[in-house]
C-alpha positions as CSV (number, residue, x, y, z in Angstrom):
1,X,-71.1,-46.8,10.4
2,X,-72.9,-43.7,8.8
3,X,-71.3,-40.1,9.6
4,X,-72.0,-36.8,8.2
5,X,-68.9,-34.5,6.8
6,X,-68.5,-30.7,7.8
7,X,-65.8,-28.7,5.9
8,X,-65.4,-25.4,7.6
9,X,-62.3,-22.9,6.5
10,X,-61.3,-19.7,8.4
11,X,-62.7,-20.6,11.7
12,X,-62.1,-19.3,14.9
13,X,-61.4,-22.3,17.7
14,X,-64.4,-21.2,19.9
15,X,-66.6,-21.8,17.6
16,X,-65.6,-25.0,16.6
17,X,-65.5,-26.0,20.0
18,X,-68.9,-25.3,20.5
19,X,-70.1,-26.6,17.1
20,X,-67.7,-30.1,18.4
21,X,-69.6,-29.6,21.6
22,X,-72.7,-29.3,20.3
23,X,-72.5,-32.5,18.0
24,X,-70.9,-34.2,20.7
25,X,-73.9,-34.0,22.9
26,X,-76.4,-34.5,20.1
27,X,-74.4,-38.1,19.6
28,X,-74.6,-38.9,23.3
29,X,-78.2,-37.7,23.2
30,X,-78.9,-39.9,20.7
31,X,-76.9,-43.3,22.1
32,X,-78.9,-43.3,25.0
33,X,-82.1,-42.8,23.0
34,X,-80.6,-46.2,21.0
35,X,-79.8,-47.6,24.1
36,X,-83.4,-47.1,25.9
37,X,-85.1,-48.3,22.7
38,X,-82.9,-51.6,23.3
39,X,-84.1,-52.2,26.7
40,X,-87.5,-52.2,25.7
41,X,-87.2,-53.6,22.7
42,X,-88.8,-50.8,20.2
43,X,-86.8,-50.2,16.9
44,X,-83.5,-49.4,17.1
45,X,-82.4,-45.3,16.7
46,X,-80.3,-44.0,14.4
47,X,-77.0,-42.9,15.5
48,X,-75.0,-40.1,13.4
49,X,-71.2,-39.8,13.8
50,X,-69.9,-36.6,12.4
51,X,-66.3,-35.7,10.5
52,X,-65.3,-32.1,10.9
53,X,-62.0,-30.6,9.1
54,X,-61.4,-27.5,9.9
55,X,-58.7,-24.9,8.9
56,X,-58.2,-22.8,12.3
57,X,-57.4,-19.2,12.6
58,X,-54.0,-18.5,14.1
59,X,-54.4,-20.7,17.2
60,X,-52.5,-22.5,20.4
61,X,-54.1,-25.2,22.2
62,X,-53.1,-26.7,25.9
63,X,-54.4,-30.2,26.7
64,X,-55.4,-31.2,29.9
65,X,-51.2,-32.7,30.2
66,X,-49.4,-29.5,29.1
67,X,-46.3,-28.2,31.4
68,X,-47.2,-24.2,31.0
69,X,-43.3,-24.4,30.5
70,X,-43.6,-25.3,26.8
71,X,-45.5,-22.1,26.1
72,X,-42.1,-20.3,24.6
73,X,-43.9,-16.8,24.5
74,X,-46.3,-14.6,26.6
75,X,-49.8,-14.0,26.3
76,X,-49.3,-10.4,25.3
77,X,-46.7,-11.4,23.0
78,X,-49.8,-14.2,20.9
79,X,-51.8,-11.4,20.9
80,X,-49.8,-9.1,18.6
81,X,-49.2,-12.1,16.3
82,X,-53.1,-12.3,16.1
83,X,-53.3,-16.5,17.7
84,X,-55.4,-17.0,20.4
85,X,-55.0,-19.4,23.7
86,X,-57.2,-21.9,25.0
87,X,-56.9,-24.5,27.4
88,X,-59.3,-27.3,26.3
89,X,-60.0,-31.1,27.6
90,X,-58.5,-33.2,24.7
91,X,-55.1,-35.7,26.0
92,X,-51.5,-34.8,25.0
93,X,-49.5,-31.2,25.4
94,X,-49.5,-27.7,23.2
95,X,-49.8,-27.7,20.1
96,X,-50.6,-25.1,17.2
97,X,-53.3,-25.0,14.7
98,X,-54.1,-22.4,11.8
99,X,-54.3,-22.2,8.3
100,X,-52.9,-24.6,5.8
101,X,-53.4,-26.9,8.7
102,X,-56.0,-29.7,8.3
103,X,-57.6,-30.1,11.7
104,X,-59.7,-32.9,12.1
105,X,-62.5,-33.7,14.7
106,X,-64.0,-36.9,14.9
107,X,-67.3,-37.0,17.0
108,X,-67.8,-41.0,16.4
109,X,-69.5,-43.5,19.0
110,X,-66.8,-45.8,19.1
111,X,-69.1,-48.6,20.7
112,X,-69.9,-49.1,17.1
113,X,-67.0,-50.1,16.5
114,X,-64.4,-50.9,19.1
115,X,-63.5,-50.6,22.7
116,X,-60.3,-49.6,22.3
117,X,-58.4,-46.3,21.9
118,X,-55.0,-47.4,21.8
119,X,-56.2,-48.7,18.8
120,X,-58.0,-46.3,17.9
121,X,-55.4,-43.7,18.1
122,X,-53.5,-45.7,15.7
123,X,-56.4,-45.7,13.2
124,X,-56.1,-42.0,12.8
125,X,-52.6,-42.2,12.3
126,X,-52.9,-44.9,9.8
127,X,-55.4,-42.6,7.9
128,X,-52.0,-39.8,7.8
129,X,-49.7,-42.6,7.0
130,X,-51.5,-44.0,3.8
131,X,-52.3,-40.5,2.4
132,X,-48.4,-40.0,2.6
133,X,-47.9,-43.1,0.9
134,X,-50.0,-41.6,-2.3
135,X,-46.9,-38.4,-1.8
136,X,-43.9,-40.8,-2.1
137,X,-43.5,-40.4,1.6
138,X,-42.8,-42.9,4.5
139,X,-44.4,-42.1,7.8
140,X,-44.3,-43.6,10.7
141,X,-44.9,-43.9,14.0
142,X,-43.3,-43.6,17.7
143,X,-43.6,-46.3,20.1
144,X,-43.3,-43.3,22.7
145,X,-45.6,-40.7,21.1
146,X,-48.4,-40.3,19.3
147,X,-48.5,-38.7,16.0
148,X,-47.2,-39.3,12.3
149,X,-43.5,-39.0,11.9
150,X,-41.2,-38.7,9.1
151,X,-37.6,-40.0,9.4
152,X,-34.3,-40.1,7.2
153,X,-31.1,-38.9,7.3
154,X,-31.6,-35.2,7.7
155,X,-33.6,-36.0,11.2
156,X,-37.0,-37.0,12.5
157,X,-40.0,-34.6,11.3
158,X,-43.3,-34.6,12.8
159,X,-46.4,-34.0,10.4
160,X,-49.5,-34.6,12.5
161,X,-50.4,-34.5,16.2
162,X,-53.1,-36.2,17.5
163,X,-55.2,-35.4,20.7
164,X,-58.2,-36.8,21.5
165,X,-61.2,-37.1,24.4
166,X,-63.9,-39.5,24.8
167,X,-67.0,-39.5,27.2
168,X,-69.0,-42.6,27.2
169,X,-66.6,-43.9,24.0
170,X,-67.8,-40.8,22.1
171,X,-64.7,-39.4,20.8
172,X,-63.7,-35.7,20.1
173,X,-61.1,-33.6,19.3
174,X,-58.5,-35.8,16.7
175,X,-55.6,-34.6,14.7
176,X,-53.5,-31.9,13.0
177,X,-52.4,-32.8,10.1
178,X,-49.1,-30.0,8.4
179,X,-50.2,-29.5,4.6
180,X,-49.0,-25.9,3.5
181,X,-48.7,-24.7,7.3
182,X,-46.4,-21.8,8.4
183,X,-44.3,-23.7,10.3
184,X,-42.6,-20.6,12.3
185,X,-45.8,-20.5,14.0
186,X,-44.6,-22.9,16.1
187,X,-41.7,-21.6,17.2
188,X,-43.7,-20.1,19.9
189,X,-44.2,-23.7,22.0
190,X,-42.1,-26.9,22.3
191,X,-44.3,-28.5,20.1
192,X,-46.5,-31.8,22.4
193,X,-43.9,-31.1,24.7
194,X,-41.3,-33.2,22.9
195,X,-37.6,-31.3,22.9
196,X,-36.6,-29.9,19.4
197,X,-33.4,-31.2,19.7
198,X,-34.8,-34.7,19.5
199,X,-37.6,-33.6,16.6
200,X,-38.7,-31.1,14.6
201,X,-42.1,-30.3,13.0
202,X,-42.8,-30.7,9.0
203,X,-45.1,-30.3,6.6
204,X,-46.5,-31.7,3.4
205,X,-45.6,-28.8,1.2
206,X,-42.2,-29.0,2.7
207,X,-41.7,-32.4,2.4
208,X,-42.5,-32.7,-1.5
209,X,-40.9,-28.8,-1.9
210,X,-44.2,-27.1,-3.5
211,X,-47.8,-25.9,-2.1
212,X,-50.3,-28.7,-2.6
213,X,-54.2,-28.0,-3.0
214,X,-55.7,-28.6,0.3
215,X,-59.1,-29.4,-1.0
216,X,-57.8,-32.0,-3.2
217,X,-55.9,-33.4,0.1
218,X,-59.1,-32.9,2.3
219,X,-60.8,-34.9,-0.3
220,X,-57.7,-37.8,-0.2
221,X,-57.8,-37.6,3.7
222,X,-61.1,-38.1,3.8
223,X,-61.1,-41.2,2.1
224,X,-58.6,-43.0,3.9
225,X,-61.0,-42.1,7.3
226,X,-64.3,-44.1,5.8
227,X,-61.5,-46.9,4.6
228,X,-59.9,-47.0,7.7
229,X,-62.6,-46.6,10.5
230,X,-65.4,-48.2,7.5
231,X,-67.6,-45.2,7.5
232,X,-70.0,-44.3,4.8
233,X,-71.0,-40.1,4.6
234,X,-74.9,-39.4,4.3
């Protein structure tokens, strides 16, 4: 499967939403282009899946399951701290994206590969759990949730959420993966809805106790993606 990779730092999330949007539709444009050419037996079109990592501007997301409940802080109260709000269509609760965050968005036609997102939602975490693995790190994941987890005696860390959409098996949205994050940033939501008391978010930096280069882990990350889902970029 062929995709095309977009880095894109110090983003605001309305704009990648309409840039996800806007590749999103161009895909789905394009798989019933493929799909027509099929039927009447003309050569087959090409179909481009796109990676997109992004590192947000301060940012709080609500998918389409979120309890308003575990939104700790006003409106009012985001604004001052300069992070926006926006209620968007992906699965899963709140979350919290912004820099030192990698936020990935896969915009793949998963007809071309599986019909399956259970599995494919353990795919991506699979991609988190292998790049730990190259850290010295063990994660793993929750029969009950989604995400990466890390777990040892001082508790159970959370490293990446994952929320995703699909129309027509075109995925969007994906994952949010903690590299040198500011953790306190999420102080201000029960993170995916899951109590604190239970879990706590992490990050990389925290984990291995120093700042890592995020390019050099974007680069990592997106390796374990083509191996994993069997993508070559163009």
């Amino acid at each position: 499967m062929k995709a095309q990779f977009h880095d894109i730092a110090n983003v605001n999330y309305q704009d990648i939403w309409d840039f996800q949007t806007l590749l999103h539709e161009e895909l789905r444009k394009s798989k019933n282009t493929t799909s027509k050419a099929r039927i009447s037996g003309k050569a087959k079109a090409k179909i481009l899946n796109h990676i997109v990592f992004s590192e947000h501007n301060h940012v709080i997301t609500l998918g389409k399951s979120t309890d308003v409940s575990n939104l700790l802080s006003t409106e009012n109260e985001l604004t001052d701290k300069g992070v926006e709000l926006h209620k968007i269509n992906r699965g899963g609760d709140i979350t919290y994206h912004g820099p030192g965050q990698i936020t990935g968005y896969l915009i793949m036609d998963l007809e071309l590969l599986y019909r399956d997102v259970h599995r494919y939602v353990r795919n991506i975490e699979e991609c988190i759990i292998r790049l730990l693995t190259d850290y010295g790190i063990r994660g793993e994941r929750k029969s009950e949730y989604t995400g990466v987890w890390i777990t040892d005696s001082a508790g159970s860390r959370k490293i990446c959420a994952i929320g995703v959409h699909l129309s027509r098996w075109i995925s969007m949205h994906g994952f949010g993966f903690n590299v040198n994050t500011d953790l306190s940033y999420f102080d201000d939501i029960i993170p995916c809805g899951i109590d604190q008391a239970d879990t706590s978010v992490t990050s990389l930096s925290r984990e291995i106790g120093r700042e890592v280069d995020i390019s050099e882990i974007k680069k990592a990350l997106l390796s374990q993606v083509c191996s994993v889902f069997g993508i070559e970029i163009v």
